[in-house]
C-alpha positions in Angstrom: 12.8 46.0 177.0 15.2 46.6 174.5 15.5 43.0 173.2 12.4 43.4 172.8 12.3 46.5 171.1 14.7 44.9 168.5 13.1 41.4 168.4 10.0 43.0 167.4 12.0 45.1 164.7 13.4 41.9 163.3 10.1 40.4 163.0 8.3 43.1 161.4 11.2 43.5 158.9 10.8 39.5 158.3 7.8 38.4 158.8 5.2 41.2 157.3 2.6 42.7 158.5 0.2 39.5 159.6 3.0 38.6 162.3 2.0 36.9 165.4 5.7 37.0 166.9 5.5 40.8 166.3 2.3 41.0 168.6 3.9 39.0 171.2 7.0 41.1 171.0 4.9 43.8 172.1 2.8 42.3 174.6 6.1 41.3 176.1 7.7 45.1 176.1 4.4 47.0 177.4 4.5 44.3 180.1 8.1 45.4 181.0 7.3 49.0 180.6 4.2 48.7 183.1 6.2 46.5 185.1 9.1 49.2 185.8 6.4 52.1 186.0 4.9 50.1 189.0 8.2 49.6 190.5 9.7 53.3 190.1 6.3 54.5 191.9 6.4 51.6 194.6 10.6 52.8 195.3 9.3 56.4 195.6 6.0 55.9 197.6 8.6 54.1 200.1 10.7 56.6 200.1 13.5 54.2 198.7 13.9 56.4 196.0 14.0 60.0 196.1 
């Protein structure tokens, strides 16, 4: 998520405002975070986490 995070900073600071690497960046990094949300909640609904 975090080379994300800074790959889409580069490209915004590059590329402008009509970027379609910065979109992709964040496709990329809400994936991740959903990704880990669903995770956290599946280690704590089996009790793997506490």
């Amino acid at each position: 998520m975090l080379l994300s995070l800074a790959a889409g900073a580069g490209y915004l600071l590059r590329d402008g405002t009509s970027s379609k690497r910065l979109l992709t960046s964040l496709k990329w990094r809400i994936g991740f975070a959903a990704l880990l949300l669903v995770l956290i909640t599946y280690g704590f609904l089996s009790g793997q986490l506490t």
